[in-house]
C-alpha positions as CSV (number, residue, x, y, z in Angstrom):
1,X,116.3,61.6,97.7
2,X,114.1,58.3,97.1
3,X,110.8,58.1,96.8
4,X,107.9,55.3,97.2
5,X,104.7,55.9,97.3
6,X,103.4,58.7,99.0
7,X,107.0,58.4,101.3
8,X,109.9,60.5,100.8
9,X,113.3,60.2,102.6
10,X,117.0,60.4,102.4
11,X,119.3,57.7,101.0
12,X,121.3,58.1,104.5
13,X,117.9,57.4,106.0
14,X,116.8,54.0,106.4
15,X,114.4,52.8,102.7
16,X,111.7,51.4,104.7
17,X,109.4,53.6,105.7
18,X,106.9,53.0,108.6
19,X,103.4,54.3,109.3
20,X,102.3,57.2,107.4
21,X,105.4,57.6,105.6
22,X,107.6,58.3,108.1
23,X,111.3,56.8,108.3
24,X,113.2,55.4,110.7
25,X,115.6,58.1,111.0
26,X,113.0,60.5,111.7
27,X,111.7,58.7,114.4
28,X,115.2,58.4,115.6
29,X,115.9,61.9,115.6
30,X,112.3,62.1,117.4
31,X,112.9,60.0,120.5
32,X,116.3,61.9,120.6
33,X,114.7,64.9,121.0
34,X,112.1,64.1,123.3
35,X,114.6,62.3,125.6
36,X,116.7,65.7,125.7
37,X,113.6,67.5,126.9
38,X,113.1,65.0,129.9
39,X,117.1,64.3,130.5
40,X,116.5,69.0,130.5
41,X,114.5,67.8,134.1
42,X,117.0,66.1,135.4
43,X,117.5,67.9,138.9
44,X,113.9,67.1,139.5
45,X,113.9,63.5,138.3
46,X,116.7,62.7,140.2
47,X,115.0,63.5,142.9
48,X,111.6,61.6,142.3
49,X,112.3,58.5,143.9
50,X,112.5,61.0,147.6
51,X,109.2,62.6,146.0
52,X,107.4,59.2,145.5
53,X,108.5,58.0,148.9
54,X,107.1,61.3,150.6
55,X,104.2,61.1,149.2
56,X,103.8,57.3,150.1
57,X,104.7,57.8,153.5
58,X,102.0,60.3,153.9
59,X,99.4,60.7,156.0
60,X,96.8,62.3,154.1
61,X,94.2,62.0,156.8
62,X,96.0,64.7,159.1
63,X,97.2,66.7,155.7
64,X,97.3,70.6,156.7
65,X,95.2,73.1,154.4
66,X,96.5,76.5,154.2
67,X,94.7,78.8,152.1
68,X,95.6,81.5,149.8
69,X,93.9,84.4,148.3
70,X,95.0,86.1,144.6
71,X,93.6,89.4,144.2
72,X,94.3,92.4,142.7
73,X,97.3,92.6,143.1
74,X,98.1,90.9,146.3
75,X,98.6,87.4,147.4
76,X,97.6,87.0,151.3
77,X,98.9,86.1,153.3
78,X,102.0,87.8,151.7
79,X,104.1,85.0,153.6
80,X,102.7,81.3,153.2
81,X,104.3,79.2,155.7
82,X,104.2,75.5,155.3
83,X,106.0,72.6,157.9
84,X,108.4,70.6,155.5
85,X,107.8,66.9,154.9
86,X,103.5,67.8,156.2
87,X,101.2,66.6,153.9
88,X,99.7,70.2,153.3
89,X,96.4,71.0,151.1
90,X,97.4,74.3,149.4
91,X,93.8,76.2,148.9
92,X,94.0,78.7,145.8
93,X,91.2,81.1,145.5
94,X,91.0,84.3,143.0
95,X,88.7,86.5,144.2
96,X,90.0,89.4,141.6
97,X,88.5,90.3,138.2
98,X,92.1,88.5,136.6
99,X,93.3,85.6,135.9
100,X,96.2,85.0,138.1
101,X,99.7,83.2,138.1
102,X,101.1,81.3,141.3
103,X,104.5,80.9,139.9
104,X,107.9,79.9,142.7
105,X,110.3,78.0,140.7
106,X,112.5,76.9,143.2
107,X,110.1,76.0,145.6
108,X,108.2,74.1,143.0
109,X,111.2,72.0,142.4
110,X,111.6,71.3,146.1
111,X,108.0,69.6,146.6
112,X,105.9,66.1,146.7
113,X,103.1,67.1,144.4
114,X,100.3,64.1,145.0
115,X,97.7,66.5,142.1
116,X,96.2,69.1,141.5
117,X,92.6,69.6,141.5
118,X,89.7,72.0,140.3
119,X,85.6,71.9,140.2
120,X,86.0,70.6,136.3
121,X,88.7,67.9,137.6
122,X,92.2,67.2,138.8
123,X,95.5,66.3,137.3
124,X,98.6,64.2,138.5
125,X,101.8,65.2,137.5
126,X,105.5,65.4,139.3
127,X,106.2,68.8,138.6
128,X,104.2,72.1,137.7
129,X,106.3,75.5,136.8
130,X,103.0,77.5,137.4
131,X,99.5,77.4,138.1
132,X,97.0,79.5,136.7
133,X,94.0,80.5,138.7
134,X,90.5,82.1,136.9
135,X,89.1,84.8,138.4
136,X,86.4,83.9,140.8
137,X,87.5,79.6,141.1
138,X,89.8,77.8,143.1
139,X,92.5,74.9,143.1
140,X,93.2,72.7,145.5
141,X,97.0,71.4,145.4
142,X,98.0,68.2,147.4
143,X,101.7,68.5,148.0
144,X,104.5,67.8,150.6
145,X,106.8,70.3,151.1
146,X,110.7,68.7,151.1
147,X,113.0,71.5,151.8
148,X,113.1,73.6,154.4
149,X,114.1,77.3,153.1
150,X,112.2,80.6,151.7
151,X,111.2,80.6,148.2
152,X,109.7,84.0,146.1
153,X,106.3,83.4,145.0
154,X,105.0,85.7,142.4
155,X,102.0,86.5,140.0
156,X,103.8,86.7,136.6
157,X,101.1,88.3,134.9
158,X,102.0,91.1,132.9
159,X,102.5,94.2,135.1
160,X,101.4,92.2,138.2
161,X,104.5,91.9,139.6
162,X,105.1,95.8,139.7
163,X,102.0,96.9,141.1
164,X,103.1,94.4,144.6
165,X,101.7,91.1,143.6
166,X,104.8,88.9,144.8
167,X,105.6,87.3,148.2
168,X,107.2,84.3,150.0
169,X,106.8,80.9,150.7
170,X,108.6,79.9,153.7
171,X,109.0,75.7,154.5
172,X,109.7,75.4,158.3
């Protein structure tokens, strides 16, 4: 162990230490990690090219809005059905006292998401796992759908799921 300063670090480790202390191997080790966590989304980031050139090719102007309602404990409709490769508006509104989760993994991975978007703002990412809905507001999600198929949808709350709050989302 050698010591400069305020630095600290390992004689296998590299003696010049960068910002703050840190050394080289550290940040190493760092970028190693965080390229396993994106190389861990793999299936979906192979697949982002298709996604970005769905969602060029869209149409937004004749995008379809189908509405969905959380409540305790139901989603309705129980079956959402969407038209694959549609530029669809997907209308979330909680009307229940709860927060709720709309969670459908494998349909999540098998959609063009352009953003997401609330009253406080939106945000634009490539891929959610879940979205999380306040009792009493709303999101708006701008996707297109890119796999025909029927996915489960469910609220993964705790206890939600048992007392019925689950359902489909079928891409025609």
């Amino acid at each position: 162990m050698r010591r400069q300063g305020s630095a600290t670090w390992n004689a296998d480790e590299s003696p010049i230490p960068l910002t703050g202390g840190v050394p080289v191997k550290s940040l190493v080790t760092s970028a190693f990690v965080l390229s396993l966590v994106f190389l861990s989304s793999s299936a979906v980031s192979a697949e982002r090219p298709a996604f970005a050139k769905a969602l060029a090719g869209a149409d937004w102007s004749k995008m379809e809005t189908v509405t969905v309602t959380m409540s305790e404990y139901a989603f309705s409709p129980a079956t959402i059905v969407l038209k694959d490769g549609a530029p669809t508006r997907l209308v979330l509104k909680n009307t229940g006292k709860e927060a709720h989760y709309f969670v459908a993994e494998q349909f999540f991975r098998k959609i063009a998401t352009r953003k997401v978007q609330g009253s406080d703002g939106e945000i634009k990412a490539p891929y959610f796992t879940a979205l999380e809905v306040y009792p009493g507001k709303m999101l708006e999600w701008f996707l297109v759908p890119r796999q025909k198929g029927v996915y489960d949808l469910l609220c993964t709350v705790k206890g939600h799921v048992e007392h019925g709050m689950k359902g489909k989302i079928e891409v025609r």
